[in-house]
VMD Tcl script that draws the C-alpha trace (Angstrom):
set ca {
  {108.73 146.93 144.70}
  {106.85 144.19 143.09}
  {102.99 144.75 143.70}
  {102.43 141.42 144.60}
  {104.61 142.02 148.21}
  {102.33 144.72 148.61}
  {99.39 142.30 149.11}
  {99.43 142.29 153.67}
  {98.43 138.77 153.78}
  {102.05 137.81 151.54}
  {103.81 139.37 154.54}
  {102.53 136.77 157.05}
  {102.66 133.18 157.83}
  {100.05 130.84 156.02}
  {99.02 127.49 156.67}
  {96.96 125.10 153.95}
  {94.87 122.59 155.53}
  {93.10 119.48 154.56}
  {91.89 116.57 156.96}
  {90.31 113.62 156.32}
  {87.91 112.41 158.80}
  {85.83 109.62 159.93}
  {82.64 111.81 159.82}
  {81.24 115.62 159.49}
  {80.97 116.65 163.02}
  {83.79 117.14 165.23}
  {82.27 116.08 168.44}
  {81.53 112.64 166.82}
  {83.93 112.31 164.52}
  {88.05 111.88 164.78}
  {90.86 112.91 162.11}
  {92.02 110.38 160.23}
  {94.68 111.96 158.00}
  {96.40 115.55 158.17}
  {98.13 117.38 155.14}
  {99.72 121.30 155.51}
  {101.76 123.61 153.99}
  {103.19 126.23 155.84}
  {104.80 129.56 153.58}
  {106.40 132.23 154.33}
  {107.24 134.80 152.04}
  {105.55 133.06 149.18}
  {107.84 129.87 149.66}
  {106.71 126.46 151.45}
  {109.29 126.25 154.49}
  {107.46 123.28 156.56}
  {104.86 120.02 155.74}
  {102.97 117.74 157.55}
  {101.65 114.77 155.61}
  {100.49 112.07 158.30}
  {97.98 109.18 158.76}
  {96.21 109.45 162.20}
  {95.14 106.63 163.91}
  {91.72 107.98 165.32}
  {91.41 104.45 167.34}
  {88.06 104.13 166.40}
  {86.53 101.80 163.18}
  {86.15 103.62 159.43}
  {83.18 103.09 158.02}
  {82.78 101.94 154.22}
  {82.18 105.26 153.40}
  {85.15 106.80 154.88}
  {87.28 104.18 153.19}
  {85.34 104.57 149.53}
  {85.71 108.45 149.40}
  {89.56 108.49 151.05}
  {91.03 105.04 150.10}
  {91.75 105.08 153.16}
  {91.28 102.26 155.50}
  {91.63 100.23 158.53}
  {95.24 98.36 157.78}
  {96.43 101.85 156.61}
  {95.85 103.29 160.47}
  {97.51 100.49 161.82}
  {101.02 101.87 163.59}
  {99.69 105.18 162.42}
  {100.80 107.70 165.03}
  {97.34 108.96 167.11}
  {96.52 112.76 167.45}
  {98.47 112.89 170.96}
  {101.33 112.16 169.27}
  {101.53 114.56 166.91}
  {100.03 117.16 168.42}
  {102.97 119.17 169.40}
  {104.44 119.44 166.54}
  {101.08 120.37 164.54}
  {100.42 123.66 167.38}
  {104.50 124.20 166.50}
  {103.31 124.40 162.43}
  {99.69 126.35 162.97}
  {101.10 128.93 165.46}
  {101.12 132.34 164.30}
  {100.10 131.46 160.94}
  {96.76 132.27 158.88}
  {94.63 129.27 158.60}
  {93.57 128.40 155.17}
  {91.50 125.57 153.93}
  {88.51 124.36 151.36}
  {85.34 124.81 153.74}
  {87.42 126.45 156.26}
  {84.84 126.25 159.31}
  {84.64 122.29 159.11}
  {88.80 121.67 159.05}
  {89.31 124.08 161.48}
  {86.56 122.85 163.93}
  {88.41 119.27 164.31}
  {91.69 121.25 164.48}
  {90.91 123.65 167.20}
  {88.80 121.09 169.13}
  {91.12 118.39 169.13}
  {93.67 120.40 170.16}
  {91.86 122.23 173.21}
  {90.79 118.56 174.28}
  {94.73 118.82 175.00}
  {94.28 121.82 176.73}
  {96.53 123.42 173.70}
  {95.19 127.28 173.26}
  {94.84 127.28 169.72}
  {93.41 129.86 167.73}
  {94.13 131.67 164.10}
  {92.50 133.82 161.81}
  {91.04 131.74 159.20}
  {90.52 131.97 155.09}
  {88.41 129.88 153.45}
  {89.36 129.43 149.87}
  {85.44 128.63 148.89}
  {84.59 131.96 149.71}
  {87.66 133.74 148.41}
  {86.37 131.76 145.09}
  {83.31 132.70 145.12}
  {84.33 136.41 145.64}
  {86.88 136.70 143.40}
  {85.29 134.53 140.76}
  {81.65 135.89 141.25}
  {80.82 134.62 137.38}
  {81.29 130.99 138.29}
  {78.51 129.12 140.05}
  {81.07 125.92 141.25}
  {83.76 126.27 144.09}
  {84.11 122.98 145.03}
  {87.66 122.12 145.04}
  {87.19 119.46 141.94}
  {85.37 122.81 140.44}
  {88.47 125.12 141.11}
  {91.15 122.17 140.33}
  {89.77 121.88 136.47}
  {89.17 125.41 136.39}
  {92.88 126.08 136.52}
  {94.06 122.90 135.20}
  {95.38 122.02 139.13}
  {96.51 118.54 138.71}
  {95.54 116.28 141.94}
  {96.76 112.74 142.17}
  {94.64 111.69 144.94}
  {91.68 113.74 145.29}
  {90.21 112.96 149.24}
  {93.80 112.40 150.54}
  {94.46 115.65 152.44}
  {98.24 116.67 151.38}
  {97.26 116.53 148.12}
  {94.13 118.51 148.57}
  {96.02 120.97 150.53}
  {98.36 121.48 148.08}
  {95.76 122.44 145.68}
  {94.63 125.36 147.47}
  {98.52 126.29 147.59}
  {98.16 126.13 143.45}
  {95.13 128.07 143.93}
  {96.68 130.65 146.00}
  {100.09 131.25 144.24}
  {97.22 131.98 140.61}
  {94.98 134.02 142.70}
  {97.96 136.61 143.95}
  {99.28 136.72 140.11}
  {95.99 136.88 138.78}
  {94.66 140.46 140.52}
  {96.17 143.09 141.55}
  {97.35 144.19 145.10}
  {94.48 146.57 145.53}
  {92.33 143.89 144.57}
  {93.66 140.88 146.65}
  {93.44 142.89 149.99}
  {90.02 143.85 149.69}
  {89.13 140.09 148.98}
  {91.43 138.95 151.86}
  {89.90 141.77 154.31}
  {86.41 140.47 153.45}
  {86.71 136.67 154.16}
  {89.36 136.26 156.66}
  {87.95 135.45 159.81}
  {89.58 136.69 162.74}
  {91.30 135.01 165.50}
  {89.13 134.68 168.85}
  {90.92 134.81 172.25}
  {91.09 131.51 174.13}
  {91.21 130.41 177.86}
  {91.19 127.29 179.85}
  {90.44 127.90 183.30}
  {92.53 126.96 186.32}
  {91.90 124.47 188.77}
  {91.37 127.44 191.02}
  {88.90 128.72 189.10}
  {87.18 125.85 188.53}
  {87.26 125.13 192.25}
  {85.49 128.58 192.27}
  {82.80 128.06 189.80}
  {81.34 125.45 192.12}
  {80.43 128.12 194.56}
}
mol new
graphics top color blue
foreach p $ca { graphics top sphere $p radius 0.5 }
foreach p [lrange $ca 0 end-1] q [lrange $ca 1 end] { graphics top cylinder $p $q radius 0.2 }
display resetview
């Protein structure tokens, strides 16, 4: 058997995720564009590559780092409406993205505002950098894209950032042996945490 199927993260479903947003804090802030990759057995078999109309204004800055701006969101479909098929993409799958906490913070919240149980074990690809690449003192994703000659056409739009950290990936699992790649995915994948919304019942109860 080739050693790289030997690596136990290969033999699951992955996810890469980028979003942009309109800010840094999810309980402020709204998505603004979505980009993922889902693979399975080392192949891409699904992507999502959507505006999202977060029906609130940009700000300059939004627009100057993403290019995105106002007249882009316009007819843009809004996070209800593609929220179904984004819980269809994510579910069962290992969530992986640049600065994992902050992506999947808007993810998960946005989705339980729908009362959509979402949760995943999560990789961030900084710290799998910084682990695996201890020597280097940048892993930004600009850092890690020159480092291994990534090309990105549009740095800050998110399917194109995702698909970076796909690049990243597929040199990372040929770069290091299986031995190697387990213990780095062991120590920075964060697990999944168990979520529950409450009934009506229950929260009938709670008033008591």
């Amino acid at each position: 058997m080739n050693e790289i199927m030997d690596v136990d993260i290969l033999k699951k479903d992955l996810v890469f995720v980028d979003l942009e947003t309109t800010g840094f804090k999810n309980t402020d802030s709204k998505i603004i564009e979505i980009g993922l990759l889902k693979v399975r057995n080392n192949e891409i078999v699904e992507t999502m590559n959507t505006l999202v109309n977060p029906e609130v204004p940009l700000t300059p800055d939004v627009t100057r780092i993403s290019g995105i701006t106002e007249a882009d969101l316009i007819g843009a479909p809004t996070f209800r409406d593609i929220k179904d098929d984004l819980y269809r993409l994510l579910a069962g799958s290992i969530f992986f993205a640049h600065n994992a906490a902050f992506d999947y913070s808007f993810v998960e919240a946005n989705l339980h505002e729908h009362r959509i149980p979402f949760s995943a074990p999560q990789v961030c690809t900084v710290k799998l950098s910084q682990y695996l690449y201890p020597t280097h003192q940048r892993h930004n994703l600009d850092a890690i894209a020159s480092r291994f000659n990534i090309a990105v056409e549009r740095r800050h739009r998110a399917y194109d950032d995702a698909a970076v950290l796909w690049e990243f990936f597929k040199i990372v699992t040929k770069s290091f042996d299986s031995y190697t790649l387990n213990l780095a995915f062991s120590a920075v994948e964060k697990p999944a945490k168990m979520v529950k919304f409450s009934t009506e019942a229950e929260n009938q109860m709670s008033l008591f």
